[in-house]
MIPAPA-314278 format. One record per residue (C-alpha): residue in three letters; residue number from 1; y, x, z. Coordinates in steps of 0.5 Angstrom, whole numbers, padded with zeros to 4 digits. Last residue first. Layout:
BEGIN
+--------+-------+-------+-------+-------+
| marlum | filum |    c2 |    c1 |    c3 |
+--------+-------+-------+-------+-------+
|    ALA |   NUM |     Y |     X |     Z |
...
+--------+-------+-------+-------+-------+
% end
This chain:
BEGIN
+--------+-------+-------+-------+-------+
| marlum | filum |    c2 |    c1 |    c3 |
+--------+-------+-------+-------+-------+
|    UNK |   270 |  0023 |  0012 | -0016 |
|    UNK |   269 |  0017 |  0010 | -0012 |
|    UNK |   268 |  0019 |  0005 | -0007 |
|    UNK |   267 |  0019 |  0005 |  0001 |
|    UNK |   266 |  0021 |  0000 |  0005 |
|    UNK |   265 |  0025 | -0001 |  0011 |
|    UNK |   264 |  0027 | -0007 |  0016 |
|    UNK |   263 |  0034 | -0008 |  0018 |
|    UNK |   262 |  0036 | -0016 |  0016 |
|    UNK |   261 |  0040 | -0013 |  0010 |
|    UNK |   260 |  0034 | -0008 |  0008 |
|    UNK |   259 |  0034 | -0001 |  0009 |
|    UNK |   258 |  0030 |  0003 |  0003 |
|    UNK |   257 |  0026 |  0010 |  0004 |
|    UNK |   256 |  0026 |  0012 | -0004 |
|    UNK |   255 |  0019 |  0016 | -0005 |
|    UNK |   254 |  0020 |  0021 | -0012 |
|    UNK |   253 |  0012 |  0023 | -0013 |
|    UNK |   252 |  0007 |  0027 | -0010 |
|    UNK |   251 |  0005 |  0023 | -0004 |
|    UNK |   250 |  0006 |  0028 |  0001 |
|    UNK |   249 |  0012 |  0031 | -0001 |
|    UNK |   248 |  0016 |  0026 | -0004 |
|    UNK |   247 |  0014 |  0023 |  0003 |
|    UNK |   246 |  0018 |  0029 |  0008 |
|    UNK |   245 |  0023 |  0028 |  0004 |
|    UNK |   244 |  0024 |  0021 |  0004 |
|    UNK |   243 |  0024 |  0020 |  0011 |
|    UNK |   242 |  0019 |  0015 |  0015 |
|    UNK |   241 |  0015 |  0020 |  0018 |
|    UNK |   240 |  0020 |  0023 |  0023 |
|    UNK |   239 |  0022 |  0016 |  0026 |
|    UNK |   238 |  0015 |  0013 |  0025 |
|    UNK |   237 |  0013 |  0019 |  0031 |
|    UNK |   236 |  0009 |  0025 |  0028 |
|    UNK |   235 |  0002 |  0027 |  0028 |
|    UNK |   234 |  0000 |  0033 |  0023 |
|    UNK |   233 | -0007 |  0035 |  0019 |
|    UNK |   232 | -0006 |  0040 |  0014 |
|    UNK |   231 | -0009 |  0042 |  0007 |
|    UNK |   230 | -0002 |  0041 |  0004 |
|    UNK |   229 |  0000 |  0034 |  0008 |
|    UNK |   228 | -0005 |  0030 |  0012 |
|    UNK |   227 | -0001 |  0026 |  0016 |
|    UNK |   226 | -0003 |  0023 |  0022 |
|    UNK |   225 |  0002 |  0017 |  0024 |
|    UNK |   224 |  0007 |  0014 |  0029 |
|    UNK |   223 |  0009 |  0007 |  0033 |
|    UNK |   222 |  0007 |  0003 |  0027 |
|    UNK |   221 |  0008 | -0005 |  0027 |
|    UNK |   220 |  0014 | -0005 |  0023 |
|    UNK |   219 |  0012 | -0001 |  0017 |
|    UNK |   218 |  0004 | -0004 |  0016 |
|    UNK |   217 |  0005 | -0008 |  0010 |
|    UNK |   216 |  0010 | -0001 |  0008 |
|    UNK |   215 |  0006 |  0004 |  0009 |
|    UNK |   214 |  0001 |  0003 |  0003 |
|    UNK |   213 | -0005 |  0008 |  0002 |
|    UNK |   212 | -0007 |  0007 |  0009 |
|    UNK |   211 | -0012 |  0008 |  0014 |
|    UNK |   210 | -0011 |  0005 |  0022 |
|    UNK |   209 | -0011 |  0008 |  0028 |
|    UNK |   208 | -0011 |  0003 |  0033 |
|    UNK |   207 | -0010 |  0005 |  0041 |
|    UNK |   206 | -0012 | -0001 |  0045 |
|    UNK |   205 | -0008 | -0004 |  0051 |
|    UNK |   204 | -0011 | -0011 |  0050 |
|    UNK |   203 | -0006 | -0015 |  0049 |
|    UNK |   202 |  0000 | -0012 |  0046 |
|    UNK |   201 | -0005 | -0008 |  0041 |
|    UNK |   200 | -0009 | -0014 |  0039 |
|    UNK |   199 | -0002 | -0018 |  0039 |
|    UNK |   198 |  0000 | -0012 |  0034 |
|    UNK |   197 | -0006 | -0010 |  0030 |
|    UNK |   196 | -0006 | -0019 |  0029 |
|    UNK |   195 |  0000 | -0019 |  0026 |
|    UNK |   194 | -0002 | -0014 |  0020 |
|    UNK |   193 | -0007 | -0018 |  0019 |
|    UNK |   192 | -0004 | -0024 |  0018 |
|    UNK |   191 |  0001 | -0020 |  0014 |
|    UNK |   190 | -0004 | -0018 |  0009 |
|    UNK |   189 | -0007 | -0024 |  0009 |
|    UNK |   188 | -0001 | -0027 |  0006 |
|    UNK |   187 |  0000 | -0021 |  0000 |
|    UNK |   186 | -0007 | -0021 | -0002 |
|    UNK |   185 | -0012 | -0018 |  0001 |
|    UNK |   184 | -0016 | -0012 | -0003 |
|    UNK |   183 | -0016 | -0007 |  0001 |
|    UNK |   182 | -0012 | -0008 |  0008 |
|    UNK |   181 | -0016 | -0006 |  0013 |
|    UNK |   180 | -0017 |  0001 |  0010 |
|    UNK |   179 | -0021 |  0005 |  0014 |
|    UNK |   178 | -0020 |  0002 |  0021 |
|    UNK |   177 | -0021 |  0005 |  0028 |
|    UNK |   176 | -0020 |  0002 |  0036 |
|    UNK |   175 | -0020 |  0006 |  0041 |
|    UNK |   174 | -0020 |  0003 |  0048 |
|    UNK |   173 | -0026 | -0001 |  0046 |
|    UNK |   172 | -0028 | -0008 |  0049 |
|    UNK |   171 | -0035 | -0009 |  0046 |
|    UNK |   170 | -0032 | -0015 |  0043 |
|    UNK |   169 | -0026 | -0011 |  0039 |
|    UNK |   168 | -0032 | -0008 |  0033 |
|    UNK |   167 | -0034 | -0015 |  0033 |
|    UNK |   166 | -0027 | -0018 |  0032 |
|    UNK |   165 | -0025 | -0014 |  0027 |
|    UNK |   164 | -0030 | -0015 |  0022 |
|    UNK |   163 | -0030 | -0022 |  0024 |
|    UNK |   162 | -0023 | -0022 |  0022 |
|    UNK |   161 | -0023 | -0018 |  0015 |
|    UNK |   160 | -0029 | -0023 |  0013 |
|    UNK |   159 | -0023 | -0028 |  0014 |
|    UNK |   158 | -0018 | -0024 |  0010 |
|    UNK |   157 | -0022 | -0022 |  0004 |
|    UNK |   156 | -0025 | -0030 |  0005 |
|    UNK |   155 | -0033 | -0032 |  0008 |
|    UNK |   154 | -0038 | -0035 |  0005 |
|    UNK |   153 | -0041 | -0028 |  0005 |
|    UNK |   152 | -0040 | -0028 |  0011 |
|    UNK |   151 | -0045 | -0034 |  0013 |
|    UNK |   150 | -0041 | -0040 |  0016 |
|    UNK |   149 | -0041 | -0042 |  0024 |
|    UNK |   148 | -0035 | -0037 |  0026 |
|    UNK |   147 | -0031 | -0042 |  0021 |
|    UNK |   146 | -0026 | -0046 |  0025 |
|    UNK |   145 | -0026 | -0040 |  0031 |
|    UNK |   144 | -0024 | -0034 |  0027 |
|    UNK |   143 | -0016 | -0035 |  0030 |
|    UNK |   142 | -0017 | -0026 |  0032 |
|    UNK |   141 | -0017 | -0028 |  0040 |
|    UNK |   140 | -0021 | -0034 |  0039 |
|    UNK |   139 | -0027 | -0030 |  0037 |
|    UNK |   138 | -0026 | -0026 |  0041 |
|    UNK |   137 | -0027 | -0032 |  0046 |
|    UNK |   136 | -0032 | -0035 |  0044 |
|    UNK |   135 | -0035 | -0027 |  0043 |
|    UNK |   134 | -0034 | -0027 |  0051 |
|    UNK |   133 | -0037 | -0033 |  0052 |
|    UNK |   132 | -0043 | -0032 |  0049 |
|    UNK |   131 | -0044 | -0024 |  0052 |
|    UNK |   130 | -0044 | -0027 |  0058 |
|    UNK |   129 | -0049 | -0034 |  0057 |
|    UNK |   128 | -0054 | -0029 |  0055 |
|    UNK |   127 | -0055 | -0027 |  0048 |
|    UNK |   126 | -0063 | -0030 |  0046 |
|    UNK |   125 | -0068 | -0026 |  0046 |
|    UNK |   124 | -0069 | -0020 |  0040 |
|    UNK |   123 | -0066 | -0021 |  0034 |
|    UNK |   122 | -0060 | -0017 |  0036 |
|    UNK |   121 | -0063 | -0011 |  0040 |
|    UNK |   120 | -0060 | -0006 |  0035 |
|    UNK |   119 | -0053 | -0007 |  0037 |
|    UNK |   118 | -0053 | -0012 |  0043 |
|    UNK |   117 | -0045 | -0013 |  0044 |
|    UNK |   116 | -0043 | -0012 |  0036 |
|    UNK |   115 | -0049 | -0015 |  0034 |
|    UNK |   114 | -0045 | -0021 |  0037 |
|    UNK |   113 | -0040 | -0021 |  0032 |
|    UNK |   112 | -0045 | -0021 |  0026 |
|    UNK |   111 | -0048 | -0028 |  0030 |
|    UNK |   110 | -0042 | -0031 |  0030 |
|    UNK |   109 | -0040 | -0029 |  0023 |
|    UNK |   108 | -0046 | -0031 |  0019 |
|    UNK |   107 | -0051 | -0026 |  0017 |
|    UNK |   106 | -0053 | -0027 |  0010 |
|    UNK |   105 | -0047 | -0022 |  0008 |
|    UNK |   104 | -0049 | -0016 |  0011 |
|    UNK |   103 | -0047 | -0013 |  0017 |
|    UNK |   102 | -0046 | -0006 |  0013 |
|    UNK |   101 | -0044 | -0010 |  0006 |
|    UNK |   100 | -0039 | -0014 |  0010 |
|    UNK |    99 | -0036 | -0008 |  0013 |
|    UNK |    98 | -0035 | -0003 |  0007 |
|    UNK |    97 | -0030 |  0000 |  0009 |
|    UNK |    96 | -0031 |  0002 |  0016 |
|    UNK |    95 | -0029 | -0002 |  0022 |
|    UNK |    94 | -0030 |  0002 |  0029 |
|    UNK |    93 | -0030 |  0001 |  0035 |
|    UNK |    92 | -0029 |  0006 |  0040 |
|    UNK |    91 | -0031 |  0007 |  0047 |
|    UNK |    90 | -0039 |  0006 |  0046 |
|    UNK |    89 | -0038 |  0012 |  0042 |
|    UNK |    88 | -0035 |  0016 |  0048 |
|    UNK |    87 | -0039 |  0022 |  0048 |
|    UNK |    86 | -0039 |  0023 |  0040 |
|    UNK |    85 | -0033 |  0026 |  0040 |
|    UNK |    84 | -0032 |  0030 |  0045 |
|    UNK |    83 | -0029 |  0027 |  0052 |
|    UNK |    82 | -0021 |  0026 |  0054 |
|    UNK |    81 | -0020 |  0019 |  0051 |
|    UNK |    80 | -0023 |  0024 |  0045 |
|    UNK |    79 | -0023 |  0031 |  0044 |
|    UNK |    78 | -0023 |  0034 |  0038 |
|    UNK |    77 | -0024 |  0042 |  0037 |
|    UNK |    76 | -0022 |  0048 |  0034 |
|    UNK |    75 | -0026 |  0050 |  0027 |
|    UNK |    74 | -0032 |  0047 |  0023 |
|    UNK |    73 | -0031 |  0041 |  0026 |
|    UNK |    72 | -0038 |  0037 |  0026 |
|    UNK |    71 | -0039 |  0030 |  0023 |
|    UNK |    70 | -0041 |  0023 |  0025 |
|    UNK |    69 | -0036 |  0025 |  0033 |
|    UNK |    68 | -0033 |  0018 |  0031 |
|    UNK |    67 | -0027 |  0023 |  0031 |
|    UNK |    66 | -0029 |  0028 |  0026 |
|    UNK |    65 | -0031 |  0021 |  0021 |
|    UNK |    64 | -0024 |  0018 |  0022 |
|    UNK |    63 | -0022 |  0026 |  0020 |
|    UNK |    62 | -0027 |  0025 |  0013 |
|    UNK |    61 | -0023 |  0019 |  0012 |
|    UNK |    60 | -0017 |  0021 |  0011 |
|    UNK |    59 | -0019 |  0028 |  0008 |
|    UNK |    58 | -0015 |  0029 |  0002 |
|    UNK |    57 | -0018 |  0026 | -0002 |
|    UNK |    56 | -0014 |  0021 | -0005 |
|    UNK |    55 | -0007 |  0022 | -0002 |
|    UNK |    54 | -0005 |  0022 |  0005 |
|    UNK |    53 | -0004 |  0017 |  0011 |
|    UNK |    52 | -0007 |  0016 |  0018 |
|    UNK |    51 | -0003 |  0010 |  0021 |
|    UNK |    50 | -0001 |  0010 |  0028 |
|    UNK |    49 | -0002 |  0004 |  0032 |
|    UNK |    48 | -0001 |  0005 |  0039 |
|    UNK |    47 | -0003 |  0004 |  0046 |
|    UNK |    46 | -0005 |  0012 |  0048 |
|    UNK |    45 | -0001 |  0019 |  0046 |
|    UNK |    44 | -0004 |  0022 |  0039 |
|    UNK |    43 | -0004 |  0030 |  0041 |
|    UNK |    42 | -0004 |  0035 |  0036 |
|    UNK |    41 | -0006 |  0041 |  0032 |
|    UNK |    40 | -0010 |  0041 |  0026 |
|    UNK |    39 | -0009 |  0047 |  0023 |
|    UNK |    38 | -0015 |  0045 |  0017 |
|    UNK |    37 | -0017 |  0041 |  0012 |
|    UNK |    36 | -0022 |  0039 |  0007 |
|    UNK |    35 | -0025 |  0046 |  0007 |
|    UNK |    34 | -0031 |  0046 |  0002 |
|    UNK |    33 | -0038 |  0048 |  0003 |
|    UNK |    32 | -0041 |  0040 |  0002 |
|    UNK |    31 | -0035 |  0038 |  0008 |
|    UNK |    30 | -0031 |  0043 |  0012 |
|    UNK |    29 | -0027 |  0040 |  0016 |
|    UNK |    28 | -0021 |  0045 |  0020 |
|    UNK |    27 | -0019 |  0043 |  0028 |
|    UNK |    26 | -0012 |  0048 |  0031 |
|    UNK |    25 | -0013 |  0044 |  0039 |
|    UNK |    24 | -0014 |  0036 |  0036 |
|    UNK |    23 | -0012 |  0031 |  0041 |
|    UNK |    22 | -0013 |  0023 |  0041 |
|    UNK |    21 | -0012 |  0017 |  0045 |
|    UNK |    20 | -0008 |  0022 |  0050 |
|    UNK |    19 | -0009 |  0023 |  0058 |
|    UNK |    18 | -0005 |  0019 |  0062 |
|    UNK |    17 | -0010 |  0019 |  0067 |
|    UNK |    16 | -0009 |  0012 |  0067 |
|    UNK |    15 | -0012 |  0011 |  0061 |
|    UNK |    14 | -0012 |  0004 |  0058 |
|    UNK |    13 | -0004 |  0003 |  0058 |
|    UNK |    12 | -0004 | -0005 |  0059 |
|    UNK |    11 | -0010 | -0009 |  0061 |
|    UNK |    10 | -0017 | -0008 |  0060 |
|    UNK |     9 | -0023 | -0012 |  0060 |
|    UNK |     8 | -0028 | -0009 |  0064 |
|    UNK |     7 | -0035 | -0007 |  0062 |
|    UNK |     6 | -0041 | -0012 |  0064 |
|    UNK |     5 | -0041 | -0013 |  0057 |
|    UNK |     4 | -0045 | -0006 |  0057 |
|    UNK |     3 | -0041 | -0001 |  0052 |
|    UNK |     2 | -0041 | -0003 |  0044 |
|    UNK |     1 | -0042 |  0003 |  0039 |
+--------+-------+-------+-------+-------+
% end
């Protein structure tokens, strides 16, 4: 999934064009002869973070897996910085779930960084002094330095959750994709990586579409969210998303959109 280390580093809004992160054109799912969702049709504009929402089984992940071009629409179509999906994998990074069972928790978190530049050729050779620098200075972008030399499985939730950012940011993409970052984290690492999302988003001009059960860690970070709501997928702003009506419908329980003195918002079942 990672381009050449050759590629440039992007800066601000990465498609000049002007052309979406993301558009679905009336797009349906089917998994195992079951229709998952359908009706999608939208446009996620570049340089945000926009959260993807809906209760279990409602097919967030299954939409992760469209976009990344894993498997077909049954309907529609999905096109992806411009192209098919599957056309611009090594444009996307990705951070799946189960990251450290994937990447393997003997590897240290270095080395699992760099596989994000040499993919299946890791192991093969030495990384040459390009791909070095450029994964020291990855490594310095999501604060990994002190502990890029231990094992993962030596690592915390929240460290491991860096490295696991870190390598799917290396290969400079311009679509960035996590499925539930923020599982098991306590409260402090979630804000930790809360923060890192917005400075990645400020600094490297990358769109991040990010899975969550939970809005509110992520609330003051979000610019927009696909929501999966009856059987359908839809994208709006925060400002439309964020409304109690619309959530208590979603999420299947009385949802209280509250307003803090200091101006943030929180959401709560009631």
């Amino acid at each position: 999934m990672s381009p050449s280390d050759a590629a440039p580093e992007p800066s601000g809004p990465v498609d000049s064009a002007g052309l979406p992160a993301l558009t679905l054109d009336d797009v349906s799912v089917v998994r195992g002869g079951r229709l998952i969702w359908s009706e999608g049709t939208f446009d996620v504009p570049t340089g945000g973070i926009i959260a993807v929402i809906g209760t279990s089984g409602s097919g967030k992940t299954t939409l992760l897996h469209a976009v990344l071009g894993m498997i077909p629409t049954a309907s529609g179509e999905i096109r992806v910085l411009g192209e098919r999906p599957g056309a611009t994998t090594g444009l996307i990074g990705y951070v799946p779930q189960n990251y450290a069972a994937a990447a393997g928790n003997a590897i240290r978190a270095r080395d699992a960084v760099m596989l994000g530049l040499t993919g299946n050729r890791w192991g093969f050779g030495r990384a040459n002094a390009e791909q070095a620098r450029r994964v020291e200075d990855i490594l310095a972008a999501v604060d990994a330095g002190e502990f890029a030399d231990r094992r993962l499985s030596q690592l915390s939730g929240g460290q491991r959750q860096r490295i696991a950012i870190a390598e799917a940011l290396v290969g400079r993409p311009r679509l960035l994709i996590l499925d539930e970052p923020l599982t098991s984290l306590d409260v402090r690492n979630q804000r930790g990586i809360v923060r890192l999302l917005a400075k990645i988003r400020d600094e490297f001009g990358v769109t991040i579409l990010v899975v969550a059960h939970d809005l509110n860690p992520l609330l003051e970070i979000l610019d927009g969210a696909i929501y999966l709501l009856d059987g359908h997928a839809h994208f709006d702003t925060m400002d439309e998303v964020v409304d109690e009506q619309l959530l208590t419908h979603l999420y299947g329980t009385s949802i209280q959109v509250v307003h803090t003195p200091q101006g943030e918002l929180y959401m709560r079942s009631v």
